[in-house]
C-alpha positions in Angstrom: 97.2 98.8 5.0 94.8 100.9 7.2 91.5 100.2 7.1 90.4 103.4 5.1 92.0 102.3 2.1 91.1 100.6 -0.7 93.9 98.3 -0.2 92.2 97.1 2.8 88.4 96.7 1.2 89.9 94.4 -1.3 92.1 92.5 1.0 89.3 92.2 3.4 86.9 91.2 0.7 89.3 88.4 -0.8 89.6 86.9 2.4 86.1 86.7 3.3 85.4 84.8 0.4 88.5 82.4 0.4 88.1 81.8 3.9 84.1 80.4 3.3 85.3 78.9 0.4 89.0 76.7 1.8 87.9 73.3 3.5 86.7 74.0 7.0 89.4 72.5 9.0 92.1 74.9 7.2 89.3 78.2 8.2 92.1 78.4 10.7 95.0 77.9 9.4 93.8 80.5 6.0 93.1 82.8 9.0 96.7 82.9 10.5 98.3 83.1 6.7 96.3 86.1 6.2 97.1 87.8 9.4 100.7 87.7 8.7 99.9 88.8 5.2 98.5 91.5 6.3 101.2 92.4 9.0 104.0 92.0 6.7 102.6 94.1 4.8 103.3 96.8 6.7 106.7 96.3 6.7 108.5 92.7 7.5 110.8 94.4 10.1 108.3 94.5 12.7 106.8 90.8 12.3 110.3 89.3 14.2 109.0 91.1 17.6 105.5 89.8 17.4 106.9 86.0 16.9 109.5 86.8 19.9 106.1 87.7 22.0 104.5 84.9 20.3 107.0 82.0 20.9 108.2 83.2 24.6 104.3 83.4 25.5 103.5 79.7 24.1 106.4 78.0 25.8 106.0 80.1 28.9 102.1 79.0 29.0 102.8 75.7 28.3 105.6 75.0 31.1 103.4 76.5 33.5 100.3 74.3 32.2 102.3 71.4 32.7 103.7 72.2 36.1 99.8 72.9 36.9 99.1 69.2 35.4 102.1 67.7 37.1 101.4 69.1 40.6 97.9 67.7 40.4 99.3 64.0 39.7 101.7 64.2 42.1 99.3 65.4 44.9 96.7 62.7 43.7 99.5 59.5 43.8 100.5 60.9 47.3 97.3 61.5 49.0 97.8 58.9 51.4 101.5 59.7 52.0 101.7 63.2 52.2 101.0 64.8 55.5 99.5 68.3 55.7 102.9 70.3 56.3 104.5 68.1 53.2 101.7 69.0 51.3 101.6 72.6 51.6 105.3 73.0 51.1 105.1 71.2 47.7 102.6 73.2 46.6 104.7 76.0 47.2 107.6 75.0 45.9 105.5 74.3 42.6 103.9 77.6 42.9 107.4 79.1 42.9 108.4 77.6 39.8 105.4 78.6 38.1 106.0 82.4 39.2 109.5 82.3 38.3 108.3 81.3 34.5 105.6 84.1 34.8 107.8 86.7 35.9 110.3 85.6 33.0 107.9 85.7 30.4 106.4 89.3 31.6 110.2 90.5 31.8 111.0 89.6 28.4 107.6 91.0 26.7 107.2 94.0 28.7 110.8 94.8 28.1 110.6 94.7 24.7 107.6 97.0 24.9 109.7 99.4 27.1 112.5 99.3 24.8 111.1 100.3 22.0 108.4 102.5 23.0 109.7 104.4 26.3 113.5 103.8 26.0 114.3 107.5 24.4 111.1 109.2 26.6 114.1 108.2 29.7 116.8 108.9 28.0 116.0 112.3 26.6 114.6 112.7 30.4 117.7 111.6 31.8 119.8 113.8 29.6 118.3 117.2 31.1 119.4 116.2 34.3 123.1 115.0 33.4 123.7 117.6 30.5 124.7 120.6 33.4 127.2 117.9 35.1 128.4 116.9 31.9 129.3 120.0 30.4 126.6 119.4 27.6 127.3 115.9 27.5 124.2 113.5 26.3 123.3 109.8 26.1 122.7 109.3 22.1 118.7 108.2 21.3 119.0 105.1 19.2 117.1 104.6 16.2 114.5 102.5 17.3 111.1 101.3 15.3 108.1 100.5 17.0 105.9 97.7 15.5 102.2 98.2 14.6 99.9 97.1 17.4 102.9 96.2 20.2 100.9 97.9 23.5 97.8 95.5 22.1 99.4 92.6 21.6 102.0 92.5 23.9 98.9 93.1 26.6 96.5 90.8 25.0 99.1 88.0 25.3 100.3 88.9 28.6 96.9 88.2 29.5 96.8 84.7 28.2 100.0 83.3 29.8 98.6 84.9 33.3 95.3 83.2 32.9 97.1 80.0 32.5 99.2 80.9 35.7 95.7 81.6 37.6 94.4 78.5 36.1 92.0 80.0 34.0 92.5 78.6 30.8 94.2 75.7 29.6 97.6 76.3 27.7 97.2 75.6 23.9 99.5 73.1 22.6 99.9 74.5 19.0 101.8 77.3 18.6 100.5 78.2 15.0 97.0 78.8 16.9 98.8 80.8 19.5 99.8 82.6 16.6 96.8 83.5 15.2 95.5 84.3 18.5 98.3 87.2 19.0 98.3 88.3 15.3 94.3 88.3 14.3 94.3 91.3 11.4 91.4 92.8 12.5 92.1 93.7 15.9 96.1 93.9 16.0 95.6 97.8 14.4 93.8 99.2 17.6 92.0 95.8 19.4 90.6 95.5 21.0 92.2 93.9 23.4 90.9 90.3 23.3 91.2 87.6 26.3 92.1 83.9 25.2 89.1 82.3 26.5 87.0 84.3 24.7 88.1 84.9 21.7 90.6 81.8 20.6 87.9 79.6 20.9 85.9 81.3 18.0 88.8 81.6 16.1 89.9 78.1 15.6 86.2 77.0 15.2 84.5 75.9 11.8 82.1 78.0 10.1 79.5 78.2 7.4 78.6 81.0 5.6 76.0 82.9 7.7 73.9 85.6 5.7 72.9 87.1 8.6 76.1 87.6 10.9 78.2 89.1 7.5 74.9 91.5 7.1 75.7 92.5 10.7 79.1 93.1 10.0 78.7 95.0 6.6 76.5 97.2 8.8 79.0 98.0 11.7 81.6 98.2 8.9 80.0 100.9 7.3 79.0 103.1 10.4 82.6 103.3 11.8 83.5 104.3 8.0 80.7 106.8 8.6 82.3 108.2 12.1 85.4 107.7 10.8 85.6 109.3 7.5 82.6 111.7 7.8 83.1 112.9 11.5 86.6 112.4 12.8 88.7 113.1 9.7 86.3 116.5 9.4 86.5 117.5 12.6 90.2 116.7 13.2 90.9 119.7 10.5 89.6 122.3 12.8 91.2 120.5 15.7 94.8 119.9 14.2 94.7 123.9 13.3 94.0 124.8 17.3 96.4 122.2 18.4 99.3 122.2 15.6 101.6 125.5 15.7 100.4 127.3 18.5 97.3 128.2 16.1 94.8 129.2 19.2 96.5 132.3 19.8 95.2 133.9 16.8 91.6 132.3 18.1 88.8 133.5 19.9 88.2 132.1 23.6 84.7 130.7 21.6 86.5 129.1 19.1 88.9 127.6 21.1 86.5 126.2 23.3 84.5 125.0 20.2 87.9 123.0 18.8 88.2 121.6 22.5 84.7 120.0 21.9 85.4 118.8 18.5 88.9 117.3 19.2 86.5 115.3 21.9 84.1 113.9 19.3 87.2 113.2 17.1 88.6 111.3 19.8 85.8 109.4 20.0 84.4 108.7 16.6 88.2 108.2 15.3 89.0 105.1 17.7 85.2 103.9 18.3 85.0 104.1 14.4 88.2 101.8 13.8 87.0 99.5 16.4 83.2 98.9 14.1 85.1 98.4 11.3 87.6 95.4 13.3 84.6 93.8 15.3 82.3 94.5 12.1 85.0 92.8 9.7 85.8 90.1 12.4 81.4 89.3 12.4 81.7 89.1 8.9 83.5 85.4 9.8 81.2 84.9 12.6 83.7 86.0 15.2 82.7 87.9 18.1 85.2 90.4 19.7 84.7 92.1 22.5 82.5 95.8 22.7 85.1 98.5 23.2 82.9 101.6 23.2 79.1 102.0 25.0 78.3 105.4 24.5 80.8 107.0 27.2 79.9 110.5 26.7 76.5 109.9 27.9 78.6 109.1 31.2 77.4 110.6 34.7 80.5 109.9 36.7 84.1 109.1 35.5 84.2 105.8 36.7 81.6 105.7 34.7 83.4 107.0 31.8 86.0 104.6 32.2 83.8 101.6 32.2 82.4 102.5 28.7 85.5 104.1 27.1 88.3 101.4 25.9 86.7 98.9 27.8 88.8 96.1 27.3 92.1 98.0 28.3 90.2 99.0 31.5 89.2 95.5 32.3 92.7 94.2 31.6 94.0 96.9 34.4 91.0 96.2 36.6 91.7 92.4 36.3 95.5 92.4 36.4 96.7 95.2 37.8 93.6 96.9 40.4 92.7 93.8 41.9 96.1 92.4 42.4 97.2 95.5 44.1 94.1 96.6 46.5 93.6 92.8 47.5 97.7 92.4 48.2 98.8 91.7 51.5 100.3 95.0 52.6 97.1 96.9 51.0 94.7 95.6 52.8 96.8 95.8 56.5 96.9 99.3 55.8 93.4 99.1 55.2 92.4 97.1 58.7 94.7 99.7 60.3 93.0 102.5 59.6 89.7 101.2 60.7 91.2 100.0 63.7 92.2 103.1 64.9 89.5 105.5 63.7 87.2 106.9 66.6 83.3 105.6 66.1 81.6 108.3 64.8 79.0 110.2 66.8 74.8 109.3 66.1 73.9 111.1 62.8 77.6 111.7 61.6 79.6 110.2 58.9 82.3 107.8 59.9 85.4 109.2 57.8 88.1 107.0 59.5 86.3 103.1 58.5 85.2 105.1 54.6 89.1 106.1 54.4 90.0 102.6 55.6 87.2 100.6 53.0 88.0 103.4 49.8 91.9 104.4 50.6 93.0 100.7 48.9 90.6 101.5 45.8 92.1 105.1 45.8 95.5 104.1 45.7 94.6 101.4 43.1 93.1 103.9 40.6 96.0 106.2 40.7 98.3 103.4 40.0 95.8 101.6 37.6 95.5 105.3 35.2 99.6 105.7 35.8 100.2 102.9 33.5 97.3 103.8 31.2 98.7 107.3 30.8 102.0 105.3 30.4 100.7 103.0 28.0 99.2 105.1 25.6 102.2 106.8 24.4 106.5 108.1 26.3 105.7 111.3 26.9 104.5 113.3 30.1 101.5 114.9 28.7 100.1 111.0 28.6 101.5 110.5 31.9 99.8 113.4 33.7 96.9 112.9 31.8 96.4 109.1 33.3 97.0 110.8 36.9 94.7 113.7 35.9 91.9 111.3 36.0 93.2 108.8 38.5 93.5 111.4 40.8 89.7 113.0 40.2 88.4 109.0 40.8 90.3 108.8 43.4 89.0 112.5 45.4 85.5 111.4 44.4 85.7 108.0 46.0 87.0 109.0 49.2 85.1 112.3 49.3 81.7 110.2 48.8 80.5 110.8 52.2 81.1 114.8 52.1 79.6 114.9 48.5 76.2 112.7 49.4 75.9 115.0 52.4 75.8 117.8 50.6 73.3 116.3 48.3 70.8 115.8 51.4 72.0 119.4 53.0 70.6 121.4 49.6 67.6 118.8 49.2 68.9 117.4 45.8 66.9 114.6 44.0 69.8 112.8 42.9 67.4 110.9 40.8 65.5 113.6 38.7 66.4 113.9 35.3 67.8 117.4 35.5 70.3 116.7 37.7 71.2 113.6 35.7 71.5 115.6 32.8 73.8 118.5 34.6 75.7 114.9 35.8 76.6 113.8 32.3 77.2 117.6 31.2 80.0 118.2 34.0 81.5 114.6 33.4 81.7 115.4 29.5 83.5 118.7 30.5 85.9 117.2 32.8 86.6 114.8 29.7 87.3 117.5 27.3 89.9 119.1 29.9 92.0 115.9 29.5 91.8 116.0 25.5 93.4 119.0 26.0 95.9 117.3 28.1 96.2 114.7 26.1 96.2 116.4 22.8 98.6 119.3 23.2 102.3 119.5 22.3 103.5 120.4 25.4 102.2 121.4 29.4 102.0 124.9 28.3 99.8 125.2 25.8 97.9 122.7 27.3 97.2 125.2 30.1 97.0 128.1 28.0 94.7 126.2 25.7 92.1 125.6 28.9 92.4 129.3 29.9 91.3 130.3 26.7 88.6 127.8 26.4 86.8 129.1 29.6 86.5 132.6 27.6 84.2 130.8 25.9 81.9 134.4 25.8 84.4 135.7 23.7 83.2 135.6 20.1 85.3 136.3 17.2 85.3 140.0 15.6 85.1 138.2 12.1 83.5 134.8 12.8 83.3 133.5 8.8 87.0 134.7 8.5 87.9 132.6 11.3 86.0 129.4 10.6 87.8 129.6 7.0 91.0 129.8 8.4 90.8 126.7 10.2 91.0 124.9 6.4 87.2 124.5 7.2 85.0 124.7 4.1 81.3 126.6 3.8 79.2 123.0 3.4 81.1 121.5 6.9 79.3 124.0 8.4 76.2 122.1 7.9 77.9 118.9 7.5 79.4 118.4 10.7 76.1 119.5 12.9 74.4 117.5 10.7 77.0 114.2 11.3 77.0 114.8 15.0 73.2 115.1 15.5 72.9 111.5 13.4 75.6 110.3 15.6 74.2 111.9 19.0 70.6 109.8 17.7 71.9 106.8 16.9 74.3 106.7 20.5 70.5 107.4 22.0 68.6 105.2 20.2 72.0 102.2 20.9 71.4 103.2 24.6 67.6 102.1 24.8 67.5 99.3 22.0 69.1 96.7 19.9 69.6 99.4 16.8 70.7 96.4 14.0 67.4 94.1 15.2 65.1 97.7 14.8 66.1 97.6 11.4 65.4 94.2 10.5 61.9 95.1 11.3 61.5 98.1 9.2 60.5 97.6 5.9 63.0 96.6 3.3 62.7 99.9 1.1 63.0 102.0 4.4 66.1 99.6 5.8 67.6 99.7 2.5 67.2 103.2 2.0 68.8 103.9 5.1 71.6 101.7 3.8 72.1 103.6 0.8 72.0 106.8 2.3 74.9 105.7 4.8 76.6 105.0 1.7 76.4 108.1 0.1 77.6 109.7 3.0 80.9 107.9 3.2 81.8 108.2 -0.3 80.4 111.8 -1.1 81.1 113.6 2.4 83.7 111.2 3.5 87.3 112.9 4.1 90.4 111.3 2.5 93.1 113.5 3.6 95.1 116.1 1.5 95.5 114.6 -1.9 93.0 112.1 -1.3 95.6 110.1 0.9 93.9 107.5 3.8 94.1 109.8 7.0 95.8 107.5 9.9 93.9 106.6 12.6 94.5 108.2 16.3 95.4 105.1 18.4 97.8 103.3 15.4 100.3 105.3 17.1 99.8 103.2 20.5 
């Protein structure tokens, strides 16, 4: 039941209703019943892993809440009694029994996510390298299925049971609302990826009808339809034909590079689309989830990138995986050792050694932080070196700062003027499209040969109307997809420098309506429904 289905309107629509209409204290309860619904319905196989996830992550929260609770007590009834060296080796002898429940629980969901996800990517990997010793001999892939939504959900509740550990939050006592915390319908598709203090809160709260929140959400409903259906699904034609069967060989180096751009903005408007539509349907109900997507290809940096594109998977690694690394002991000795023993640097000159020491630890963090991002999104290499692709750029530019800014002052470059801003957000977008193309292709090879040919991008087709067609492109997308883009392009502008939804509360109501209407009649008259008219999946369901 993806969301661009008809199936889903009417689900969503009954549920809306019943869920204003059941007695408040069951908003809840309606809530969970409707989530699993809704996940069952895409097949009751997959629901026993989510309650595995589900029940391991409420005990384990709940034994480590209590051991938080218990220590407290204990320390409070014995303040008199315990002496300093008693007291600090009960608390870690407490904090060692909370760890060991931590590292349990993270074992046992993570390992199921690495079963089922990136078990064959090793053992296809580790039959090339034992099939010449073997005489041919290989280690059989098993037959395994991979739930809908396991990399969000497994991540989302990984995150609650270590904010518990850290104290954070408090454990919740009720498993059904743990529940409806992992399995929430709107976000368990693609997110995003929600943190328990935030969002569980909201979800167990009673509500009223509001008119204006569920006008809000109609409206970011119906602009990720609009990205969705109208941009990514029309673009992804052209896109699938470059990508699918070695099909930019028989393309121009123009065209190519002209696919490389729209596989981009499919990228883009397919996930940022399904996200409107979860956080637009989750409004609806007054429920808030967290942004996912702020304009990232107006980026000037990659860091920059990263801190608008899937934000809520890059605050997760920031919080629980960055952090944890460049702050750990034997980090930050590396760190003081390499300041230690770099020279002072001369009057007027860049100290290298004390920048290496102060950026190494955030270097090394990034690379490891987009190695599990590559690894996350998918058990193949092209994800892998496409995480390091970008790891490694953030982590060049970080400890090349120094050289870069002087080189800025050297040429006399007003860092600040909006040329160079704009030639900022020009080469970040281009360095972006490079890992589509990494990201996107089948295998290493046409991944490169794909980028050669994209930098031809002089090289203009002898028949150009012969060669749109045969990308399965029509004559009207021709003017259709500029046109989508540019609205896109001026609504990502206008989102940048205003709050767009209050704007048009101020406009007049045959001008907001009108607007309204003709948002409509883009989705159902231009909107692209896949061969047959069949619902076109989205991008990141495969994560």
């Amino acid at each position: 039941m993806t969301f661009n289905t008809l199936t889903f309107i009417g689900f969503f629509v009954a549920v809306l209703v019943l869920y204003y209409l059941v007695p408040k204290r069951f908003q809840w309860v309606f809530l969970l019943m409707s989530s699993y619904f809704f996940y069952l319905y895409a097949g009751p196989k997959f629901v026993i892993f989510m309650l595995i996830t589900t029940v391991t992550s409420w005990y384990g929260a709940l034994m480590i809440d209590k051991n938080h609770v218990r220590e407290s007590e204990v320390l409070k009834e014995n303040k008199e009694i315990f002496t300093k060296e008693i007291k600090k080796d009960f608390k870690a002898r407490e904090k060692q029994k909370r760890k060991r429940i931590l590292i349990t629980i993270l074992v046992v969901n993570f390992g199921i996510l690495f079963f089922l996800k990136y078990l064959n990517f090793f053992t296809e990997n580790l039959n090339h390298i034992i099939s010449p010793l073997t005489d041919g001999g290989q280690i059989p892939r098993l037959n395994l299925i991979l739930p809908l939504g396991i990399s969000f959900y497994t991540f989302q509740t990984m995150s609650y049971v270590i904010d518990v550990y850290w104290k954070k939050v408090r454990a919740e006592r009720n498993i059904a609302k743990v529940a409806l915390f992992v399995s929430f319908f709107p976000q368990i598709l693609q997110g995003p990826i929600g943190r328990f203090g935030d969002l569980a809160p909201q979800l167990y709260q009673e509500r009223k009808a509001d008119a204006q929140q569920i006008k809000y959400g109609i409206q970011l409903m119906i602009w990720g339809y609009f990205k969705k259906l109208v941009i990514a699904d029309r673009v992804a034609i052209a896109a699938n034909h470059m990508f699918g069967d070695g099909g930019y060989d028989q393309m121009s180096g123009s065209v190519v590079a002209l696919c490389v751009f729209l596989y981009a903005i499919q990228d883009y408007t397919d996930f940022s689309g399904c996200i409107d539509i979860a956080r637009g349907a989750a409004q609806c109900m007054g429920i808030n989830m967290a942004e996912n997507f702020k304009r990232p290809y107006f980026s000037r940096t990659l860091p920059e990138f990263w801190r608008r594109w899937h934000m809520t998977l890059g605050t997760w690694m920031k919080d629980y995986v960055f952090y944890p690394f460049s702050l750990s002991g034997r980090v930050r000795n590396m760190s003081k050792w390499i300041k230690e023993h770099s020279k002072e640097p001369k009057e007027g000159k860049i100290g290298l050694g004390k920048h290496l020491g102060g950026t190494l630890p955030i270097a090394l963090g990034n690379i490891l932080v987009f190695f599990l991002v590559g690894v996350w999104h998918g058990s193949a290499w092209n994800y892998i070196i496409w995480g390091l692709y970008y790891g490694v750029l953030i982590a060049i530019s970080g400890l090349l700062k120094p050289v870069f800014e002087g080189m800025n002052r050297a040429l006399h470059i007003n860092v600040k003027s909006k040329p160079w801003q704009l030639w900022q957000i020009i080469r970040t977008f281009w360095f972006t499209c490079v890992a589509c193309i990494i990201f996107r292709a089948d295998t290493m090879t046409d991944a490169w040969n794909i980028f050669a040919k994209s930098m031809h991008f002089w090289q203009l087709p002898q028949n150009y109307v012969q060669e749109y067609l045969s990308m399965g492109l029509v004559v009207a997308d021709a003017f259709v997809i500029p046109a989508s883009i540019l609205i896109l392009f001026v609504a990502d502008v206008m989102q940048e420098h205003m709050f767009v939804r209050g704007w048009l509360e101020r406009r007049s109501f045959i001008l907001r309506y009108a607007i309204y209407f003709i948002g409509f009649l883009f989705i159902v008259g231009l909107g692209i429904y896949g061969p047959g008219f069949d619902q076109s999946q989205f991008v990141y369901m495969g994560f």
